[in-house]
N, C-alpha and C positions, 0 to 999 in steps of 0.2 A: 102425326103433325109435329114438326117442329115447334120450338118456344125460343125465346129469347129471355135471358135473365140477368138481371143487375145483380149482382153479390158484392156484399161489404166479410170482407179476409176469405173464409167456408161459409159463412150463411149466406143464403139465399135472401135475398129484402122483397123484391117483387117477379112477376112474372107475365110477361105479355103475350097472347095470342100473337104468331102470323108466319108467313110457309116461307124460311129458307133452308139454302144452305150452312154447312157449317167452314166455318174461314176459306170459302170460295169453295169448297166442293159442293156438286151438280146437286142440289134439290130434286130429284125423278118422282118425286109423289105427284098424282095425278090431278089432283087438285092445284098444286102450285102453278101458278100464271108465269113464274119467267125460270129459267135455266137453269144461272146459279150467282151465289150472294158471296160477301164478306163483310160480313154485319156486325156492329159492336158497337153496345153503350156504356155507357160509362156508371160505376158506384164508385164507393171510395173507402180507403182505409185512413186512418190517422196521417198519413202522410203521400200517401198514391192516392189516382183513383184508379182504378180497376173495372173490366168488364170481361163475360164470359160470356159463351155459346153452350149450350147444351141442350139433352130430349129431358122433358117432364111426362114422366111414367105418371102407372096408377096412383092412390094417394097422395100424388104432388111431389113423391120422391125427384129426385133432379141430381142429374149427372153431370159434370162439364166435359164438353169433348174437346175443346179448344185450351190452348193455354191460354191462362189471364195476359192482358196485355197492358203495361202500363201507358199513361194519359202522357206521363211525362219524358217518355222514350220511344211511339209513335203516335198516329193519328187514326181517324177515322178513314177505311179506304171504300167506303159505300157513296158512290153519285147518288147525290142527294134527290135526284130526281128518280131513282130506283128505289130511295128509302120511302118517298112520295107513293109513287106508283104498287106498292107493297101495301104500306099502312091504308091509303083511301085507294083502293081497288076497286071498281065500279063490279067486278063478279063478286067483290068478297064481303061475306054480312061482319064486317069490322065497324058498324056505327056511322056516326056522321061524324064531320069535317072533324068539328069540334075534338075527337073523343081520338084524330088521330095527329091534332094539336097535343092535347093533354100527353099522348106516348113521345112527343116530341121535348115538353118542359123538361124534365130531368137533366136531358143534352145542355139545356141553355144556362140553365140554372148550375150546372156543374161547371162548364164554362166560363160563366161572368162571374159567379158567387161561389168558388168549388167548399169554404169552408160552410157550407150553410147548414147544411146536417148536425156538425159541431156544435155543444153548449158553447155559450162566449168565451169561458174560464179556460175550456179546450183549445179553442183558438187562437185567444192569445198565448197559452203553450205553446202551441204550432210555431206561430211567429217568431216568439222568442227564440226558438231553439233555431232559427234560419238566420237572424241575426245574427248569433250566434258563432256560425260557422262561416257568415262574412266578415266578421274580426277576426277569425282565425286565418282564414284566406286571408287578410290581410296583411296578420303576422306573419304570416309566411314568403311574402312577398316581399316585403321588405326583412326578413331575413339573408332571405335569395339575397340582397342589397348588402350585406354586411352591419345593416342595423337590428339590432337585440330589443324587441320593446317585447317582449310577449310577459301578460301576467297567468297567472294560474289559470288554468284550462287552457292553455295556450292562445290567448286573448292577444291584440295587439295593445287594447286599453281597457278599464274597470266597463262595464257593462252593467245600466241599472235596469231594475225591471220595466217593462212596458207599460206605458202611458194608455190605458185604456177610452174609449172612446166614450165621452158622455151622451153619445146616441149612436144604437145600435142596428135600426131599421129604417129605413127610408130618409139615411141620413144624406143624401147627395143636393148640393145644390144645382149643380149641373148634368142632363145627360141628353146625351145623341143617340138618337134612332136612325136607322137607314131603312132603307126602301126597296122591296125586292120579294121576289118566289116566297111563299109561305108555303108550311106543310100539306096544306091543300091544294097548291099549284096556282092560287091567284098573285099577281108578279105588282100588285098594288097592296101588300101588308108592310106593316110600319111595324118594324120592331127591332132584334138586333141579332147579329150572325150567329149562325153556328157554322163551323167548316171553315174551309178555303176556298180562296180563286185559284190558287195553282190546284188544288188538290179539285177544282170543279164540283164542289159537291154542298154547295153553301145554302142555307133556308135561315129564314127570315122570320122569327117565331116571336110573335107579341113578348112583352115584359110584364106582364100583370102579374108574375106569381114573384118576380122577381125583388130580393130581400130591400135592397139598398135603394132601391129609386122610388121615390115618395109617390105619393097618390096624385098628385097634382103633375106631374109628370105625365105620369101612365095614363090621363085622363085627356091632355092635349094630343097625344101621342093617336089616341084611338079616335079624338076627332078629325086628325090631321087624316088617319087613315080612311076614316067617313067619307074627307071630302074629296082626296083623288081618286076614290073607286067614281063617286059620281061624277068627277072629270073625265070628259071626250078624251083629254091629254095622254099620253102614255106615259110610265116610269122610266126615267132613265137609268135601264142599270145598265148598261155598257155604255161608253161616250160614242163611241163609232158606229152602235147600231142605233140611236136614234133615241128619243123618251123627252121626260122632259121632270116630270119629279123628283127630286130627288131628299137628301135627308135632312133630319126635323134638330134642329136642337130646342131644350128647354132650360129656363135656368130661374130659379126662384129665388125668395131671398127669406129671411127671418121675419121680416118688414111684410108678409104678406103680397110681396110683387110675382110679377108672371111676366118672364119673357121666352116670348117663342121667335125661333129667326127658320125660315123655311129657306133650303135651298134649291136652288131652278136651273137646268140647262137650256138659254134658248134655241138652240139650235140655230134653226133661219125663221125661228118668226120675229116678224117685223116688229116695230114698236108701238103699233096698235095692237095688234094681237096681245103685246107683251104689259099693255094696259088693261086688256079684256081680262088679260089673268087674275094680275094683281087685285083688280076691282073684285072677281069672285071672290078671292081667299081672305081680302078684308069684310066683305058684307059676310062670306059664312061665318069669320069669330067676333064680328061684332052685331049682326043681327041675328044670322042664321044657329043651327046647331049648336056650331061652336062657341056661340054667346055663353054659356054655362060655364066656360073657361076662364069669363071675367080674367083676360091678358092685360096686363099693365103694359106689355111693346110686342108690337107684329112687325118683325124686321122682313124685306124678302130681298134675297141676296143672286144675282144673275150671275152660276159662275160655270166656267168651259175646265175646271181645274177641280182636283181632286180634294185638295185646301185651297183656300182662298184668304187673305190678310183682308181687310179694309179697303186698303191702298190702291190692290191689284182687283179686288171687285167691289165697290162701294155694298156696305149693309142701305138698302133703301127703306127705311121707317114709314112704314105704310096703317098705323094705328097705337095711338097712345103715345105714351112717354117717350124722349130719347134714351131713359136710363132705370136703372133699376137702382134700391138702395141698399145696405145692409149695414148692419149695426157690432161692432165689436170691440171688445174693450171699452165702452162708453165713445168709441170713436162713429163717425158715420162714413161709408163708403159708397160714392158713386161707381157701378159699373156699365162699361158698354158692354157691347154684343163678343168681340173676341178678346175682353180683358181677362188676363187670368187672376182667379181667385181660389185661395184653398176648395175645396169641394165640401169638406165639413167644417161646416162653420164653429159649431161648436167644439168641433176638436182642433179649430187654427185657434181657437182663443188660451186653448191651454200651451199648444207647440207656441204662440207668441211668446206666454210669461216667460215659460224655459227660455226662449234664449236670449230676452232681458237678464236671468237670472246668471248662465251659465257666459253672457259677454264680459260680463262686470265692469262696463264702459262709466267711467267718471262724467264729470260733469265740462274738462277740459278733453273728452271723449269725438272723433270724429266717427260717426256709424256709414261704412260703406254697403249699401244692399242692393247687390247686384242679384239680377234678373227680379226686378222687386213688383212687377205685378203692379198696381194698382195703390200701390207704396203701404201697405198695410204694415208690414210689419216694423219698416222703419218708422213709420208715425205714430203706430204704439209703442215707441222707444222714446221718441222725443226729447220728452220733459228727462231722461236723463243723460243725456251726450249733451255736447256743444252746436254739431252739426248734422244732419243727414243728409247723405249725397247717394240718388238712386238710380239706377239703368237698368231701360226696359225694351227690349227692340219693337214692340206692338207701340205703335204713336199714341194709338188711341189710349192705351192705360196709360202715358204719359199724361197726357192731358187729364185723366180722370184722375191720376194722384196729385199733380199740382191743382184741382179744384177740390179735390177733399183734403188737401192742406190748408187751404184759405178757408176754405167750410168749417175745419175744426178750430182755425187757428193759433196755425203752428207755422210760422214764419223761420224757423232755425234749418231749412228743410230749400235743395235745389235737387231736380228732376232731370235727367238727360236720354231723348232718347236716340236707339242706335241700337247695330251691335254692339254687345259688350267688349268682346276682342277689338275694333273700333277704335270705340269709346275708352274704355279703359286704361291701355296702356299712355294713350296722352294724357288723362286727366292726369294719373299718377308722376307722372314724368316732372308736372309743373308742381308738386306739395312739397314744401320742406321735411325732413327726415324727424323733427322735435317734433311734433306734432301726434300722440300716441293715435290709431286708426285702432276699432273694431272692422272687421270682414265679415260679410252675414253672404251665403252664395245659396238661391235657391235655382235650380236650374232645372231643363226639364231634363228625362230620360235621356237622353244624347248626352247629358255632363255639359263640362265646363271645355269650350273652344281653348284647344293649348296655348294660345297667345294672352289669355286670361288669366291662363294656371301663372305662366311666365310671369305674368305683372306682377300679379299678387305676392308668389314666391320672392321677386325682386325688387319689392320695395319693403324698407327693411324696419318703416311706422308700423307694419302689420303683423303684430304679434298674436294677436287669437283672430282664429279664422273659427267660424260657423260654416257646416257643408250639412245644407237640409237636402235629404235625396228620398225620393220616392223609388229607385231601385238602386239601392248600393252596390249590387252584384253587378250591375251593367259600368257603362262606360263609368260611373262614375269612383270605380274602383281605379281607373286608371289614372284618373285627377286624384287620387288619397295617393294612388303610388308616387305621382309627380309631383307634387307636394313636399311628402317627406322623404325622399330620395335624399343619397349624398350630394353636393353640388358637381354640376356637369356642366360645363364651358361651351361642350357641342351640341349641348341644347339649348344654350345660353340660360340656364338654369342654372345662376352665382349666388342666391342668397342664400342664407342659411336652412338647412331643413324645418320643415315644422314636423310636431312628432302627434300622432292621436292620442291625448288626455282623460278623453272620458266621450260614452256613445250613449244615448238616450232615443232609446225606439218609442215613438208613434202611432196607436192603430187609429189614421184616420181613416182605414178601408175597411170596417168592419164586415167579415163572411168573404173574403177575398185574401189570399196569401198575401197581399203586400201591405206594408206600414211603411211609415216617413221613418226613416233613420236622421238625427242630428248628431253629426260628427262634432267634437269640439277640437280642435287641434291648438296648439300654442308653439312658441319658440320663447 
């Protein structure tokens, strides 16, 4: 019989019963149910993770016959529905469902949380050293440019140590589950991927062992999943094959709130039908099962779209509150349904201070916060600028920062929303040049739209720019490069460069390789 085994570097960590082959050649033992495999899970070393195939001899000795294969240079190439059909084999005495869940966590867990094995101390090593090498990438880049910033260790700026996270497990306020195939083949499990759609090989494996996502979470999560198994309804996991469930988000607050917003494909049911629904899924979390969930907001959302904004599908508030609240800096924050808000709360209170600390906005200070979310971070700024002026393209966190402006009482403070690329370049067009501006840019993964980079580079009040990035090595490496470039006419890129001054890493992702990076730039 073959085996299957996780290794971390040459040790062997675990090893799992079940008959394949090894990296696609023919499994011929007579007992094996199919042909042949290429099967592979995943361990991990300090910086890879790793997975091997081998036979488990007498004594437990283990051999690998396969090379290791890094996480970070291919994929898994097993249909997931072969790793199904393997694991819960109705010929094979492998246990119940459950026990071929359990051979499934490790995948998910390495996956969403690959630092989890890791002491914290470890991890934030890890980060820093990845940091690390995106200043240096960045030195080099602007090199390539004819600009000289590099410091020792060929830095582009001083690098302080990592800002650790003042909570380390089940710190998320927000998370999403999707809907689809479990390791047991039922196509009604609520949890979160492993695999691909292009690669066809995707299972759906509850989150309950998983590090970051709170209890309260994983607890709506597994009612949500109670109540579409006992839904007539189907799942929608394809849009063109038909269904109608689809994924769960939750989002808590510090404040002890609970908001669940479930998403719905109507397909062609009518608007009766699409009443009959709704009426179920409010009586189950407010009378039935799901009562236990005590939800502060049951949003239910009809959408024909993979995202969906407010605008393009109304959130319909089908139990409790329109909002949730949360608390930071002594400030209080209303949220809707798609407002964005850091994810660690406790670690956006610390990332706030810093970059009141690192703006050093006077009191004749204008603070510009763009992509501002729910305007958090400018309104714990406040009391030290003259003005805050914030842009947010979601309408609805517009709305909920101009009412947690007036809620706190902070009147020195105007809200615009839009694109920022939009928005932006006119507001800037019409401000006098005396006027000193701080720039604070929190953006998502996509960066900063080039017509933003432009404005900002081009208006010449904006002497320290703030770049808060949750992946620096992505696009928004190329907003640092346009930045501080020499000036270029045919990008219409005339102001002066800004140069990167100093960089302060983040772990608001504890057990996850990524951290918020704060760039500080100046001119």
């Amino acid at each position: 019989m073959l085996f299957l085994a996780l290794s971390r570097g040459d040790r062997k960590i675990t090893c799992y019963a079940g008959h394949t082959g090894i990296a696609g050649q023919s499994a011929k033992s007579s007992t094996c149910p199919l042909e042949s495999w290429s099967l592979w899970f995943l361990g991990h070393s300090s910086s890879h993770k790793y997975s091997a195939l081998g036979r488990c001899h007498e004594k437990g000795s283990f051999d690998v016959h396969s090379q290791l294969w890094c996480r970070a240079c291919t994929r898994m190439v097993l249909p997931m529905k072969q790793l199904v059909g393997m694991l819960c084999h109705k010929d094979q005495d492998l246990g119940s469902s459950e026990h071929c869940h359990d051979i499934v966590l490790p995948r998910l867990a390495n996956a969403a949380t690959p630092l989890w094995r890791l002491p914290y101390e470890e991890q934030l090593q890890v980060k820093y050293k990845s940091q690390r090498k995106i200043l240096q990438t960045l030195a080099s880049r602007l090199e390539e440019l004819g600009i000289d910033t590099q410091q020792p260790g060929g830095l582009c700026c001083p690098l302080q140590p990592i800002v650790p996270s003042p909570v380390i497990n089940g710190y998320r306020n927000k998370s999403t589950f999707s809907v689809n195939r479990g390791p047991d083949g039922n196509p009604k499990t609520v949890g979160l991927y492993v695999g691909t759609g292009k690669a066809r090989n995707i299972v759906c494996v509850k989150a309950n062992h998983i590090e970051h996502i709170p209890l309260k979470h994983k607890q709506v999560a597994q009612c949500y999943e109670d109540f579409i198994r006992r839904s007539p309804l189907d799942p929608c996991l394809l849009f063109h094959t038909g269904g109608h469930w689809r994924e769960l988000m939750v989002r808590t607050t510090s404040c002890g709130h609970t908001m669940a917003i479930v998403t719905f494909h109507p397909q062609e049911l009518g608007q009766e039908a699409l009443a009959t629904q709704k009426s179920l899924l409010k009586e189950f979390f407010t009378c039935g099962p799901g009562a236990i969930c005590a939800l502060t907001s049951l949003y239910f959302q009809e959408s024909t779209m993979t995202r969906c904004s407010h605008e393009q599908a109304p959130f319909q508030l089908l139990h409790g509150e329109p909002h949730i609240f949360e608390e930071v800096l002594g400030l209080k924050f209303r949220i809707s349904p798609d407002a964005f808000f850091q994810v660690n709360t406790a670690g956006a209170e610390a990332l706030y201070r810093a970059v009141g600390e690192l703006g050093q906005a006077g009191g004749d200070t204008i603070l510009l916060d763009i992509c501002c979310g729910t305007g958090a971070i400018g309104l714990s700024l406040a009391h030290q600028v003259s003005k805050i002026i914030g842009i947010e393209v979601v309408e609805k966190a517009i709305e909920d920062a101009r009412w947690n402006a007036a809620f706190n009482g902070i009147s020195n403070c105007e809200f615009h929303s839009g694109k920022a690329e939009a928005v932006l370049p006119q507001l800037l067009s019409s401000w006098e040049d005396a006027q000193p501006v701080v720039a604070v840019v929190n953006p998502s993964r996509a960066g900063l739209h080039y017509r933003v980079v432009r404005a900002i580079r081009n208006c010449k009040s904006i002497r320290r720019l703030l770049y808060i990035s949750c992946k620096p090595e992505g696009e928004a490496m190329r907003n640092f490069t346009e930045l501080c470039c020499p000036p270029d006419p045919g990008k219409k890129l005339t102001g002066d460069p800004f140069a990167p001054t100093l960089a302060i890493p983040f772990d608001m992702f504890p057990h996850t390789v990524h951290c918020e990076l704060v760039l500080l730039l100046t001119r």
